[in-house]
Structures are given as structure tokens and as C-alpha cells.
N, CA, C and O of each residue as an XYZ file, in Angstrom:
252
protein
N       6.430    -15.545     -5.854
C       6.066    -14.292     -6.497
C       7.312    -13.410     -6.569
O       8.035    -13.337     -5.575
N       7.657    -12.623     -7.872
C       8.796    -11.875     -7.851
C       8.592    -10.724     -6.801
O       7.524    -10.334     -6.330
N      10.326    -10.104     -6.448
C      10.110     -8.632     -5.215
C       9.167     -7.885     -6.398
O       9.171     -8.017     -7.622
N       8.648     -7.346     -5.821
C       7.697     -5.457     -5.887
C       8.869     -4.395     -6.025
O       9.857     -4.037     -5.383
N       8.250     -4.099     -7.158
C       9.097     -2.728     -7.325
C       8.276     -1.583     -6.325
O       7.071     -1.357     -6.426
N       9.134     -0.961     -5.407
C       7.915     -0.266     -4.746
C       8.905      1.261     -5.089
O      10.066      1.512     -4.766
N       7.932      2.062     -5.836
C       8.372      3.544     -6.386
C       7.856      4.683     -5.018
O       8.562      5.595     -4.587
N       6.139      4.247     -4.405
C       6.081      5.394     -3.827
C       6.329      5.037     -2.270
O       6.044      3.915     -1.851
N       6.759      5.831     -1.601
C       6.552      6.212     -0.109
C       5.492      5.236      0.500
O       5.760      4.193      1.096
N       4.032      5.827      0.215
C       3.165      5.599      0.927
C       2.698      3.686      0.304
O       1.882      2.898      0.782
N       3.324      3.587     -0.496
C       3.293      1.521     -0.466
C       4.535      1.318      0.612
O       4.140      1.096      1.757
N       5.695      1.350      0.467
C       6.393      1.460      1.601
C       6.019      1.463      2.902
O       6.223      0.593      3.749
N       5.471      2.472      3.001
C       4.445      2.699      4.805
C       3.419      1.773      4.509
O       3.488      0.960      5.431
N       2.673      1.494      3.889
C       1.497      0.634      3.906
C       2.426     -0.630      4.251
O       2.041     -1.091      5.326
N       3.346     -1.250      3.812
C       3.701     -2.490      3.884
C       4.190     -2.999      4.850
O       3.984     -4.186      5.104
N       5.409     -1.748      6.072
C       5.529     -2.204      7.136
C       4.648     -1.775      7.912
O       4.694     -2.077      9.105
N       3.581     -0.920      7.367
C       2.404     -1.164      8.823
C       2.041     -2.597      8.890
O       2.060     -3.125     10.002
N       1.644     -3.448      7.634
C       1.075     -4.461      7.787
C       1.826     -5.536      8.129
O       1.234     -6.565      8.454
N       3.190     -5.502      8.121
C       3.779     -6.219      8.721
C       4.042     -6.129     10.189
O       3.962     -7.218     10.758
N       4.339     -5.092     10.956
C       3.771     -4.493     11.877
C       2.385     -5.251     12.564
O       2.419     -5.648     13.729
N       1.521     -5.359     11.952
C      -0.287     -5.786     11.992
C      -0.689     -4.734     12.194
O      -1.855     -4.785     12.586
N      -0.177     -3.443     12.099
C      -0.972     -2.312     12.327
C      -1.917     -2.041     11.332
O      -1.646     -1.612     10.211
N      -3.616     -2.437     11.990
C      -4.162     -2.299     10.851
C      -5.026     -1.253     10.145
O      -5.529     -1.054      9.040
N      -4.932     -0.650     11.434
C      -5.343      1.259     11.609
C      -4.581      1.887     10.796
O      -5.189      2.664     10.060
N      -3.193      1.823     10.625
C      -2.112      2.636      9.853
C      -2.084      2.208      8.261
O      -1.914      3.016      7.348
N      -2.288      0.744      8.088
C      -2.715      0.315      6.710
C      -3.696      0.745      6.068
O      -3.519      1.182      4.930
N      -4.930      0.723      6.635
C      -5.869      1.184      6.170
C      -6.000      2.619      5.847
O      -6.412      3.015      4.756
N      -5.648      3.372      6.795
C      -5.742      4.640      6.567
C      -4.797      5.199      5.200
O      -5.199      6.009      4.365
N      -3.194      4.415      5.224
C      -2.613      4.913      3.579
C      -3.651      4.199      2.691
O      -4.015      4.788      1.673
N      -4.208      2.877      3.004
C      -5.098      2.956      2.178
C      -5.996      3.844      1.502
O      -5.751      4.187      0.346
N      -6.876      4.194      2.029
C      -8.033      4.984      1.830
C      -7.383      6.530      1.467
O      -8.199      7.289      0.943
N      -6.351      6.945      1.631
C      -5.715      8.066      1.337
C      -5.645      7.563     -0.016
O      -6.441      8.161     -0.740
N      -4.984      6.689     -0.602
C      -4.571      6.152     -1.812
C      -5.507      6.086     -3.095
O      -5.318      6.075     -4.312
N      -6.755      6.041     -2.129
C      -7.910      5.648     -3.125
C      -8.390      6.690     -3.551
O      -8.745      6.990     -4.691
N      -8.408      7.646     -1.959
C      -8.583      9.650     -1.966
C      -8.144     10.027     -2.742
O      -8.970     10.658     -3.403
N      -6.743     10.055     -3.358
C      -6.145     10.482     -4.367
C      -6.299     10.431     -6.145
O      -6.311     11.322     -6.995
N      -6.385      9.209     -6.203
C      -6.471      8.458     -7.390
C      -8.098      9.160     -7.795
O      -8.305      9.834     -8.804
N      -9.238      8.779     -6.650
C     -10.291      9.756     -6.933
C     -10.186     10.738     -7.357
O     -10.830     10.969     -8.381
N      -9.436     11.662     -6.858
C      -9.271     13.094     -7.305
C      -8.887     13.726     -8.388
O      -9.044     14.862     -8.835
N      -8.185     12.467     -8.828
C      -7.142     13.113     -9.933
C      -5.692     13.218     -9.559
O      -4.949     13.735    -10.393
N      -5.210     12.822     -8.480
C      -3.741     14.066     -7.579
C      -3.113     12.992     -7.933
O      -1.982     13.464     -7.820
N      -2.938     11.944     -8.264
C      -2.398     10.845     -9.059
C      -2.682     10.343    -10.048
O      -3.831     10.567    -10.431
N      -1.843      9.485    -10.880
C      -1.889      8.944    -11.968
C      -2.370      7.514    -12.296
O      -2.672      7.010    -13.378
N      -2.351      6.992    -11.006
C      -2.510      5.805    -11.279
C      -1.777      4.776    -10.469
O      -2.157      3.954     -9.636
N      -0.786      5.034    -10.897
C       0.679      3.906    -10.850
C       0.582      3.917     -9.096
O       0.544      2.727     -8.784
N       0.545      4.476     -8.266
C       0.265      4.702     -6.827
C      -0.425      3.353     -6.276
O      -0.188      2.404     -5.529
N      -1.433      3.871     -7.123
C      -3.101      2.561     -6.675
C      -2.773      1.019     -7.214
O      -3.129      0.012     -6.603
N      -1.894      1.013     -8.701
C      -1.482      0.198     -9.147
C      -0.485     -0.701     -7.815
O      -0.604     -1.885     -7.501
N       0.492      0.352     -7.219
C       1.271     -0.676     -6.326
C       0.872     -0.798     -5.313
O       1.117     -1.811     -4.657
N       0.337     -0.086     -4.987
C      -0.577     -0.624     -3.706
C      -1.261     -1.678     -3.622
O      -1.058     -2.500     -2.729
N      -2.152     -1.818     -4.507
C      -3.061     -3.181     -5.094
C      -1.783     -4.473     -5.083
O      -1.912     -5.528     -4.462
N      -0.822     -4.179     -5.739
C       0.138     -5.559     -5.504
C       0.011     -5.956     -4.636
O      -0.452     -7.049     -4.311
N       0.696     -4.522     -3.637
C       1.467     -5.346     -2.084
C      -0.082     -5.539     -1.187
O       0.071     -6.242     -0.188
N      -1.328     -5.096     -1.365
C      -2.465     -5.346     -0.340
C      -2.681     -6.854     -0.703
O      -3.106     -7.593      0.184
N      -2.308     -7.571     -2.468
C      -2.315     -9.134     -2.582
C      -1.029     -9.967     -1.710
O      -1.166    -10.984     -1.029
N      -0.080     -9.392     -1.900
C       0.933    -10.211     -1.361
C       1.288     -9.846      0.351
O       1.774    -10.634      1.162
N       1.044     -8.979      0.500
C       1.438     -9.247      1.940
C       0.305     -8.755      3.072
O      -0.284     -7.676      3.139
N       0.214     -9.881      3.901
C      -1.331     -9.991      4.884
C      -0.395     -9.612      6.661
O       0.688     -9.939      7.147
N      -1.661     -8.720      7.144
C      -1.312     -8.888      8.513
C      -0.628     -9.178      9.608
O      -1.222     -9.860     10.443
N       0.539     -8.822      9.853
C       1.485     -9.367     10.625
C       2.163    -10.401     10.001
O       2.813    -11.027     10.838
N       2.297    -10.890      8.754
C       2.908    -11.207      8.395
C       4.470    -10.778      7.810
O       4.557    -10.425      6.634
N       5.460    -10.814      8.508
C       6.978    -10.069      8.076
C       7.430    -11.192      6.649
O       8.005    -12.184      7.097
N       7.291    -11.233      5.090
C       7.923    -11.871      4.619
C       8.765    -10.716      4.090
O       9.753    -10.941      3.392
């Protein structure tokens, strides 16, 4: 799979939490992410990269 362009912050933090296995800290930018996009306070593109990296990278996994 090609690298991820990662634009925001909070995919960044989501990704080494989960590499990490922290799965308290993943989840939670999660659900912030989704908070947002609900709201309106984003555009989109946020939820868009997030959704990548929640396919490509699992749980304590460091690739």
C-alpha cells in the first residue's frame, strides 16, 4: 500500500497511539473526529484520513 499523506495532527496522534496499542487514546481521536465532521467544524478531508490510516494500521502494530 502507498505512504499516507497525513495533513492533520490528530491522524498523526491517532496513528502512534495505535502503534503504541494505546487503544483508549485511538479511540478517543477517534470519536473526536467523527464529533467534528458531525458538526460541521470540518470538512471532511480529516475523517477522510483517518478512515485510511484506521484500514492500514492495527494495534500495536509499528509498520
Amino acid at each position: 500500500m502507498p505512504d499516507l499523506e497525513i495533513t492533520h495532527q490528530s491522524v498523526r496522534d491517532y496513528i502512534a497511539a495505535k502503534k503504541r496499542g494505546d487503544e483508549k487514546t485511538s479511540g478517543r481521536i477517534k470519536d473526536e473526529v467523527i464529533a467534528r465532521f458531525e458538526t460541521r467544524i470540518t470538512d471532511g478531508t480529516e475523517l477522510v484520513e483517518l478512515g485510511r490510516a484506521i484500514e492500514r494500521f492495527h494495534l500495536g502494530e509499528d509498520l
